[in-house]
C-alpha positions as protocol buffer text, in pm:
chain_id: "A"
residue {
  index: 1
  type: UNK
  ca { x: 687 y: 837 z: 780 }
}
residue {
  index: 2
  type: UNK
  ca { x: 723 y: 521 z: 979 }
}
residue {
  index: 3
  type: UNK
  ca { x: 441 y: 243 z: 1014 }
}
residue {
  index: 4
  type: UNK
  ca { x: 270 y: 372 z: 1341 }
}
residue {
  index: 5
  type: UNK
  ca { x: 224 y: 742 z: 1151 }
}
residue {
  index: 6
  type: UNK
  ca { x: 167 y: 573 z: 832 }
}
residue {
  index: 7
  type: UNK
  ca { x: -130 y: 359 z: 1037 }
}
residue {
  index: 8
  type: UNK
  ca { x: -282 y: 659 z: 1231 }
}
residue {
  index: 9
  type: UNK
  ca { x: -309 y: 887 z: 911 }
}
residue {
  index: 10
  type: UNK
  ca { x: -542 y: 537 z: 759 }
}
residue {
  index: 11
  type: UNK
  ca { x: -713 y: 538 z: 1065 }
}
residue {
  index: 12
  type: UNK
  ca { x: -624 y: 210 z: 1209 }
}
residue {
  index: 13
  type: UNK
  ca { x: -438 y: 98 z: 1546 }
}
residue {
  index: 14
  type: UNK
  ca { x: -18 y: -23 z: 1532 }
}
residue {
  index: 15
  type: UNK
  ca { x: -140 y: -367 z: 1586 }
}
residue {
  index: 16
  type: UNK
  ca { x: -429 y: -377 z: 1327 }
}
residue {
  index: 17
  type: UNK
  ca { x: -168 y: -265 z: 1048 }
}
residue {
  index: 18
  type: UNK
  ca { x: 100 y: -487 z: 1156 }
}
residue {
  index: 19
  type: UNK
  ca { x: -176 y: -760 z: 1087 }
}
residue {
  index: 20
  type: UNK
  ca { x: -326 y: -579 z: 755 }
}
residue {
  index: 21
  type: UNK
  ca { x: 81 y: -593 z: 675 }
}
residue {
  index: 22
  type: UNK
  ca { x: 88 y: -986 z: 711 }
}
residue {
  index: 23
  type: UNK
  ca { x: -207 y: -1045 z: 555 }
}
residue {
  index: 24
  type: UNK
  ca { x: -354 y: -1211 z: 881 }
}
residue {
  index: 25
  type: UNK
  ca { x: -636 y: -935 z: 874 }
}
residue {
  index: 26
  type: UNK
  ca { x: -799 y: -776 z: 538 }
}
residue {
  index: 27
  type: UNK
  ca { x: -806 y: -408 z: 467 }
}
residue {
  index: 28
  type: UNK
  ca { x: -1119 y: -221 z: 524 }
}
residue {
  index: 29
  type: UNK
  ca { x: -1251 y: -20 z: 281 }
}
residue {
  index: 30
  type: UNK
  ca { x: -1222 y: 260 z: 506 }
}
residue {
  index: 31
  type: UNK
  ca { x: -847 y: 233 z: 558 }
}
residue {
  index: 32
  type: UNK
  ca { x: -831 y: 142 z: 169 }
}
residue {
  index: 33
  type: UNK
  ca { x: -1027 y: 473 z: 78 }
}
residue {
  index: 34
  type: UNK
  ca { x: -835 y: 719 z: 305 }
}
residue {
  index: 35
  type: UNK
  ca { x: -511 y: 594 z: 159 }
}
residue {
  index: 36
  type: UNK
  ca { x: -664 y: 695 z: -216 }
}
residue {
  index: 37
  type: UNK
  ca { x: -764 y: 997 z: -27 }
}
residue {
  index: 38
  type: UNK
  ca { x: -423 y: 1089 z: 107 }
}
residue {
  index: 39
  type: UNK
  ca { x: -178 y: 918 z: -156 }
}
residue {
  index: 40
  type: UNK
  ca { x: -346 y: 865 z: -490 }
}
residue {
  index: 41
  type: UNK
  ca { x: -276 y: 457 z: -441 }
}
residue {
  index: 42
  type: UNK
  ca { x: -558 y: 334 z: -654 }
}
residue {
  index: 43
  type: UNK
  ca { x: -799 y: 104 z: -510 }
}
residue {
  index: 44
  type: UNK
  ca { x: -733 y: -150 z: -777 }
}
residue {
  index: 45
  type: UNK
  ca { x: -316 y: -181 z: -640 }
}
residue {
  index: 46
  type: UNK
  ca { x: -441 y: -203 z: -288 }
}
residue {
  index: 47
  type: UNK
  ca { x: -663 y: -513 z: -370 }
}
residue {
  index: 48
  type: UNK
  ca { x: -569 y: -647 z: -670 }
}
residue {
  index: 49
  type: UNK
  ca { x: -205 y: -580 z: -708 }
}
residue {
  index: 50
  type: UNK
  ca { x: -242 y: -355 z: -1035 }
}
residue {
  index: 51
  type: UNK
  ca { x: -47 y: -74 z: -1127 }
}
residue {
  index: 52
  type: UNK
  ca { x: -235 y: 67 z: -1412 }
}
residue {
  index: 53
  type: UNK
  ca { x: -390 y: 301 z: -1203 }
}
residue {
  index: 54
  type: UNK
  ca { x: -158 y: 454 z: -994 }
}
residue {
  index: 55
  type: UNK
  ca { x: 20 y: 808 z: -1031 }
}
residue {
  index: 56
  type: UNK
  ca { x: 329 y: 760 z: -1288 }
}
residue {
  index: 57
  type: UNK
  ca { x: 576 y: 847 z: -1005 }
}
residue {
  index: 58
  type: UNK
  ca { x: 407 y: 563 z: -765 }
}
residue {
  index: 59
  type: UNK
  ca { x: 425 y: 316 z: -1070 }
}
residue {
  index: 60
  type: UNK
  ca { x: 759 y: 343 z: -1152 }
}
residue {
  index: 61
  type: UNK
  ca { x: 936 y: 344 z: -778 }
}
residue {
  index: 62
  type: UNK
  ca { x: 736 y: 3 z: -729 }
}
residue {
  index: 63
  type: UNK
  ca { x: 830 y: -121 z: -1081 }
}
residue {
  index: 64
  type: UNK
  ca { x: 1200 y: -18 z: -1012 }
}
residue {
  index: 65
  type: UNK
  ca { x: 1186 y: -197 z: -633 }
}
residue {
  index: 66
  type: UNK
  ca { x: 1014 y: -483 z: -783 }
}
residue {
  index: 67
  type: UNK
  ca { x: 1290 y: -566 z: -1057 }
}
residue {
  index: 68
  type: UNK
  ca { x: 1571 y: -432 z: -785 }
}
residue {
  index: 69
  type: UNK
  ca { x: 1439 y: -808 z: -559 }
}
residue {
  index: 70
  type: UNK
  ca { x: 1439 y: -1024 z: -882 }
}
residue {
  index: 71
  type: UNK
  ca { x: 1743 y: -1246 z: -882 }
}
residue {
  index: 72
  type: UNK
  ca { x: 2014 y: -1165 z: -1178 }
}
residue {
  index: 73
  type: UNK
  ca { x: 2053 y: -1448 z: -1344 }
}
């Protein structure tokens, strides 16, 4: 799914997302609930950054993306 499907099935406009993306405008509860709703992505991860609550599969593709950026020393 690309980000203008991704932002329609949240309920919010290309332009609002793109903003949401860059941190320029906050997500609304609303968006934030229908993506629990649709994906599982716990509330907690959306706002707070933390994983603990997030389906195993989720967890571990973001855990494996997240060491895949680190520099190798």
């Amino acid at each position: 799914m690309n980000k203008v499907e991704f932002a329609a099935r949240i309920g919010v406009d290309k332009s609002s997302y793109t903003k949401i993306e860059k941190g320029e405008k906050p997500l609304q509860t609303s968006a934030a609930y229908k993506i629990w709703q649709l994906w599982g992505v716990d509330l907690n991860y959306l706002y707070l950054g933390q994983i603990g609550g997030l389906p195993h599969r989720l967890s571990s593709t973001i855990i494996t993306h997240l060491n895949s950026d680190q520099p190798h020393s």
